[in-house]
N, CA, C and O atoms as CSV, one atom per row, in Angstrom:
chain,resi,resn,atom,element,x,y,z
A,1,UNK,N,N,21.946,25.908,8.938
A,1,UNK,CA,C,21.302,27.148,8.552
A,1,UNK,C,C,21.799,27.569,7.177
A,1,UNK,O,O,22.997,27.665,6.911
A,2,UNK,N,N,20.827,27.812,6.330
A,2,UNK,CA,C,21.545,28.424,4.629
A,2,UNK,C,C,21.644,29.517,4.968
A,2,UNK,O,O,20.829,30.211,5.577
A,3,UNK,N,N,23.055,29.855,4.451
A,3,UNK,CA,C,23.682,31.131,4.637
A,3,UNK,C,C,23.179,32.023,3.146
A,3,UNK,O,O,23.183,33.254,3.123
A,4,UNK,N,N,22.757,31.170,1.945
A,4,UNK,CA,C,22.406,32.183,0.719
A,4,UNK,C,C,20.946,31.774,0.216
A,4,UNK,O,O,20.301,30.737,0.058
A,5,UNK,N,N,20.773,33.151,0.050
A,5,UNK,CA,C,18.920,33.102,-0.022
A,5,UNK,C,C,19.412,33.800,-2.060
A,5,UNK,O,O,20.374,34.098,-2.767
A,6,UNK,N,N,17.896,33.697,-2.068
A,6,UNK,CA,C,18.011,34.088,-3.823
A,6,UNK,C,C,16.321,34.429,-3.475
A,6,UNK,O,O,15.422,33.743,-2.988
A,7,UNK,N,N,16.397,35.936,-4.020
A,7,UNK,CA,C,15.176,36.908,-3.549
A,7,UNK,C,C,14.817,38.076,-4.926
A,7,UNK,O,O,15.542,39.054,-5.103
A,8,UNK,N,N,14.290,37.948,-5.316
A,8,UNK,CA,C,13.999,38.624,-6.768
A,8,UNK,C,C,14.378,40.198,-6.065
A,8,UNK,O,O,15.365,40.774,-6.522
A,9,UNK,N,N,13.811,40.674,-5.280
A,9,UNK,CA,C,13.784,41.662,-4.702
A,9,UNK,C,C,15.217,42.200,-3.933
A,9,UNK,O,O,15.431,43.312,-3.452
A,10,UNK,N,N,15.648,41.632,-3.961
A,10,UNK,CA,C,17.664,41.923,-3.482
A,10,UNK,C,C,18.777,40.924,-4.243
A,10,UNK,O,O,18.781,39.694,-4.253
A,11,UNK,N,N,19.757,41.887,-4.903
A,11,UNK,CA,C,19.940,41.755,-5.806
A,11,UNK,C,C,19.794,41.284,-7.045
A,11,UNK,O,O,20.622,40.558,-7.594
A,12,UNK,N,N,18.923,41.603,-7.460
A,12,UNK,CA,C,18.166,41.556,-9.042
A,12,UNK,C,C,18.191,40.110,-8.992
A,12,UNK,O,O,18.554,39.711,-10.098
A,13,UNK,N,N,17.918,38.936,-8.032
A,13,UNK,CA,C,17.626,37.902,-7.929
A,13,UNK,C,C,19.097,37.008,-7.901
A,13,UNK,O,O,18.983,35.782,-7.879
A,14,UNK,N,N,20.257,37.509,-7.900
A,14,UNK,CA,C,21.428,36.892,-7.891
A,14,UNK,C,C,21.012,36.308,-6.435
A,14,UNK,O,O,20.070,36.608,-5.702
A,15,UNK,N,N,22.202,35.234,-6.263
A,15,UNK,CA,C,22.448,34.430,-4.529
A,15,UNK,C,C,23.023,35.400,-3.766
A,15,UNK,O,O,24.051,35.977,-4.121
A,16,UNK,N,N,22.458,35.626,-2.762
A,16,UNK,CA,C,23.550,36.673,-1.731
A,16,UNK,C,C,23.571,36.544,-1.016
A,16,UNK,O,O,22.395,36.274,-0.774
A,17,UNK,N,N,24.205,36.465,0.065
A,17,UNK,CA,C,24.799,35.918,1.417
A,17,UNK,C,C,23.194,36.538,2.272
A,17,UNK,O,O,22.606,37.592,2.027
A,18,UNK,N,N,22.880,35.655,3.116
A,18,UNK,CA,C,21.269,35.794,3.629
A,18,UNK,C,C,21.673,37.312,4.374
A,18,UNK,O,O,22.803,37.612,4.760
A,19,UNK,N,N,20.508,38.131,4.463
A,19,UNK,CA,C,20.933,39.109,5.530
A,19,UNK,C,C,21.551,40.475,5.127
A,19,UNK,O,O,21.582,41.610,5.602
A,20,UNK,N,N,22.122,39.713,3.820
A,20,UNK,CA,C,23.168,40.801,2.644
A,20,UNK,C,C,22.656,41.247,1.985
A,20,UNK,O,O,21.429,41.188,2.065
A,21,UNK,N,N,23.338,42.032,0.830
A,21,UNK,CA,C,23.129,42.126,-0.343
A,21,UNK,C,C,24.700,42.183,-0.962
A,21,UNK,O,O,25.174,42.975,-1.777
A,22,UNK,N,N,25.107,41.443,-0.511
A,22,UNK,CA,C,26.718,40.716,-0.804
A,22,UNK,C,C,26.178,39.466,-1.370
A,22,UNK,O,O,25.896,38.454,-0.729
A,23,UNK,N,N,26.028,39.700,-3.038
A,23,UNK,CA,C,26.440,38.572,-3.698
A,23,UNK,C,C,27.403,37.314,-3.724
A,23,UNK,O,O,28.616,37.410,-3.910
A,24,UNK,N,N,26.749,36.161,-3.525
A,24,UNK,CA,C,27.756,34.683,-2.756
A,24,UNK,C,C,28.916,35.234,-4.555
A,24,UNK,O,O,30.117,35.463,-4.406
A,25,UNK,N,N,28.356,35.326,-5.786
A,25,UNK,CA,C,29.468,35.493,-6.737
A,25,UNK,C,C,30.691,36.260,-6.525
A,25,UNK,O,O,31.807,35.756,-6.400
A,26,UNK,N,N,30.440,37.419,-6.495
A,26,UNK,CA,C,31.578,38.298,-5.890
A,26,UNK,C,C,32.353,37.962,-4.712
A,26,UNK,O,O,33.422,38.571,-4.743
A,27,UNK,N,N,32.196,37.023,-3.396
A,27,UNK,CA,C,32.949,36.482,-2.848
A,27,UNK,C,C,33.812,35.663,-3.312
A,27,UNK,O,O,35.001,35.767,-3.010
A,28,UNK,N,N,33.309,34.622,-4.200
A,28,UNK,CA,C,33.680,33.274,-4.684
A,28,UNK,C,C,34.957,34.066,-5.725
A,28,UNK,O,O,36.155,33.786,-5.679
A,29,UNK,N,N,34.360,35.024,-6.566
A,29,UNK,CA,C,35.363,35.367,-7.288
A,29,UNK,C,C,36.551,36.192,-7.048
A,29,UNK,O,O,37.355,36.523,-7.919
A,30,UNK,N,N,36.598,36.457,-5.976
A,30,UNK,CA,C,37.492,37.309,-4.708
A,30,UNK,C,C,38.513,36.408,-4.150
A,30,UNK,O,O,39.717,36.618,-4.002
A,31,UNK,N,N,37.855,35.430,-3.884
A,31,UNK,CA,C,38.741,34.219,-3.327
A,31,UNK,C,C,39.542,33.173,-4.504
A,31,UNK,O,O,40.476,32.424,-4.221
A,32,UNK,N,N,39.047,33.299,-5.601
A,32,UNK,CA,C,38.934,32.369,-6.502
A,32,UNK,C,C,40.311,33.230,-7.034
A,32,UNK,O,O,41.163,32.516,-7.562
A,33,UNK,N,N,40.610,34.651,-6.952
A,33,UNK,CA,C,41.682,35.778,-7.163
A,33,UNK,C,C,43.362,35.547,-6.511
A,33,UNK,O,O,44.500,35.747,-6.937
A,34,UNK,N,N,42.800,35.060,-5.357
A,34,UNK,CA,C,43.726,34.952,-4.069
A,34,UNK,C,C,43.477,35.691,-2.752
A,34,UNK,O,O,44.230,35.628,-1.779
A,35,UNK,N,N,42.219,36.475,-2.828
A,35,UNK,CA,C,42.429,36.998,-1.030
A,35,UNK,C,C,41.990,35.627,-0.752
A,35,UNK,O,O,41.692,34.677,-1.476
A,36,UNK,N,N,42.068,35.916,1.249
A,36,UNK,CA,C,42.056,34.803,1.795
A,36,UNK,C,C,40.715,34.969,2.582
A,36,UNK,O,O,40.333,36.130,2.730
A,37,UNK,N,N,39.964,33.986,3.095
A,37,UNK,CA,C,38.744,33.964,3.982
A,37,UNK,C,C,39.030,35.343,4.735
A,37,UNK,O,O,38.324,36.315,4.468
A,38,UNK,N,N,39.780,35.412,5.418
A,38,UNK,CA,C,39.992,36.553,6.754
A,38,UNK,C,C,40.112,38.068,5.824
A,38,UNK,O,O,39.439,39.082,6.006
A,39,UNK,N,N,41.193,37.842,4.786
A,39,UNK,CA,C,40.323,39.167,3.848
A,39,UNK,C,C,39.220,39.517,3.769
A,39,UNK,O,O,38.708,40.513,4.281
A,40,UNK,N,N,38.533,38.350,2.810
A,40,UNK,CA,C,37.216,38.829,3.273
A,40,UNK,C,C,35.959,38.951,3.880
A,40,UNK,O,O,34.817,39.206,3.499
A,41,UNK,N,N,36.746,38.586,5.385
A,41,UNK,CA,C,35.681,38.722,6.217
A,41,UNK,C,C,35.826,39.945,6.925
A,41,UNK,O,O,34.788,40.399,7.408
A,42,UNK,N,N,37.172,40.757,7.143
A,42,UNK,CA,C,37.294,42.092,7.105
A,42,UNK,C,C,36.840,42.602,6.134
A,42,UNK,O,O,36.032,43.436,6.544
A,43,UNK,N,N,36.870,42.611,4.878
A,43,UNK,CA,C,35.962,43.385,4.346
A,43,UNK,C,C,34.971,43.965,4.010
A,43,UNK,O,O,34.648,45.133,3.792
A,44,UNK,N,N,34.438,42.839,3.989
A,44,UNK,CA,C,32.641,42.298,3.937
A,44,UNK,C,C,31.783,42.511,5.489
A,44,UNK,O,O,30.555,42.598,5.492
A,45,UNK,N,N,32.630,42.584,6.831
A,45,UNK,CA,C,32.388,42.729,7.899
A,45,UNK,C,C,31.389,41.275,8.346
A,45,UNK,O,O,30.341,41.563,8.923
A,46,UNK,N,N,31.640,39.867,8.130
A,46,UNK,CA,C,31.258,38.996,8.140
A,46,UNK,C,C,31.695,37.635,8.663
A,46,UNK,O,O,32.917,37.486,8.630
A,47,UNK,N,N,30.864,36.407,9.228
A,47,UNK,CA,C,31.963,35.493,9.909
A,47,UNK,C,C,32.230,34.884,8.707
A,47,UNK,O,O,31.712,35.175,7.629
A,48,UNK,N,N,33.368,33.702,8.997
A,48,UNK,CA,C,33.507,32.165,8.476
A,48,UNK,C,C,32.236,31.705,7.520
A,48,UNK,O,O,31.729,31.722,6.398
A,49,UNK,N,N,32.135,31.233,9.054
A,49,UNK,CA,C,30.468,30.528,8.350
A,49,UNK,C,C,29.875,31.192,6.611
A,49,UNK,O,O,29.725,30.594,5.546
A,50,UNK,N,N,29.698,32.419,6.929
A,50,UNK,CA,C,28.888,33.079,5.882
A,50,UNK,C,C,29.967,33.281,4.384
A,50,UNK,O,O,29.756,33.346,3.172
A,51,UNK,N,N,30.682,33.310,4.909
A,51,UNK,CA,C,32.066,33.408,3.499
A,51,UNK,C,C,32.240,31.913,2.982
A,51,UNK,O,O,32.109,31.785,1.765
A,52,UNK,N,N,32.437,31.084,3.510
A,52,UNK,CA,C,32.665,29.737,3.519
A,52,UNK,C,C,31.346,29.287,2.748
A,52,UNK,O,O,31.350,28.490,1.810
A,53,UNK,N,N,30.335,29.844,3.220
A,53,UNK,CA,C,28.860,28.846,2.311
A,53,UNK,C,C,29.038,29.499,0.836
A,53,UNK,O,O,29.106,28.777,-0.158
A,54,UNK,N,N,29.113,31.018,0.757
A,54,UNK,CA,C,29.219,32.319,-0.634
A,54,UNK,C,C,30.175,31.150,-1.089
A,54,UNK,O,O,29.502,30.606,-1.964
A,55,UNK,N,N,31.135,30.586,-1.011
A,55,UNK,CA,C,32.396,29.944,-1.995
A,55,UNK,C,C,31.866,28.303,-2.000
A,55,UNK,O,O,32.530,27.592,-2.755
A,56,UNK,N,N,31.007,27.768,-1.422
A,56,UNK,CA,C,30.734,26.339,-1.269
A,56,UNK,C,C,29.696,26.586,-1.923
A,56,UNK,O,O,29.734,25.794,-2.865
A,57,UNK,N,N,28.399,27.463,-2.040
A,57,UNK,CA,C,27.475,27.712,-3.080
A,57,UNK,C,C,27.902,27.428,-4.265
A,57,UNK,O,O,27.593,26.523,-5.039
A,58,UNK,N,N,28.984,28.679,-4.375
A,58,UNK,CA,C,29.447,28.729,-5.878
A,58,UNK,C,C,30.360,28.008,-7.020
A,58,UNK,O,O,30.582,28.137,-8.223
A,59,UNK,N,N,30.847,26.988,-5.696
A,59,UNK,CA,C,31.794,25.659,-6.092
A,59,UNK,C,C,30.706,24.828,-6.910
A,59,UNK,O,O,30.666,24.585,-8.117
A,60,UNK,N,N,29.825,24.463,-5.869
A,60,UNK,CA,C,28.738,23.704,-6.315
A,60,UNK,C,C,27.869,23.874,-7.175
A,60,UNK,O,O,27.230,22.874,-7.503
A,61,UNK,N,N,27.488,25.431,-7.952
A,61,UNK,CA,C,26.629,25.600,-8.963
A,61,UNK,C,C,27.560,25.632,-10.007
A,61,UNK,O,O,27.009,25.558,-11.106
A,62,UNK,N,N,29.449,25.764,-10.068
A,62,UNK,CA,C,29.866,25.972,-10.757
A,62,UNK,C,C,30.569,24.833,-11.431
A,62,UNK,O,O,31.107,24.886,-12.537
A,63,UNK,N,N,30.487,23.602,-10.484
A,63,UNK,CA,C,30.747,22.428,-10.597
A,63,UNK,C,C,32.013,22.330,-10.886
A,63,UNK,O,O,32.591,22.142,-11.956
A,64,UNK,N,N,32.505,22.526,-9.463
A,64,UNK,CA,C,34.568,22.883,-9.423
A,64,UNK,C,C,34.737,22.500,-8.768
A,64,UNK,O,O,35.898,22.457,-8.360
């Protein structure tokens, strides 16, 4: 199941976690900081799964 949709109409067409309007960027760069998955999945109020694709998206478009 893709966890990130890209929708002109939620968030000004950025990737955001499907369901969201939690940009997969702002995760990636959260983690990319030092919190940890479980940070922010308390934060974000979200599983694994959906945090894990936001940072595997952004690995992959960022080519890291």
């Amino acid at each position: 199941m893709c966890e990130i949709t890209i929708n002109e109409d939620v968030g000004f067409g950025r990737p955001c976690i499907k369901g969201t309007r939690i940009p997969a960027e702002i995760v990636y760069e959260r983690f990319c900081a030092g919190e940890t998955i479980i940070e922010l999945m308390l934060d974000y109020g979200l599983n694994r799964a959906q945090i894990q694709a936001a940072i595997k998206y952004e690995e992959v478009v960022n080519d890291r």
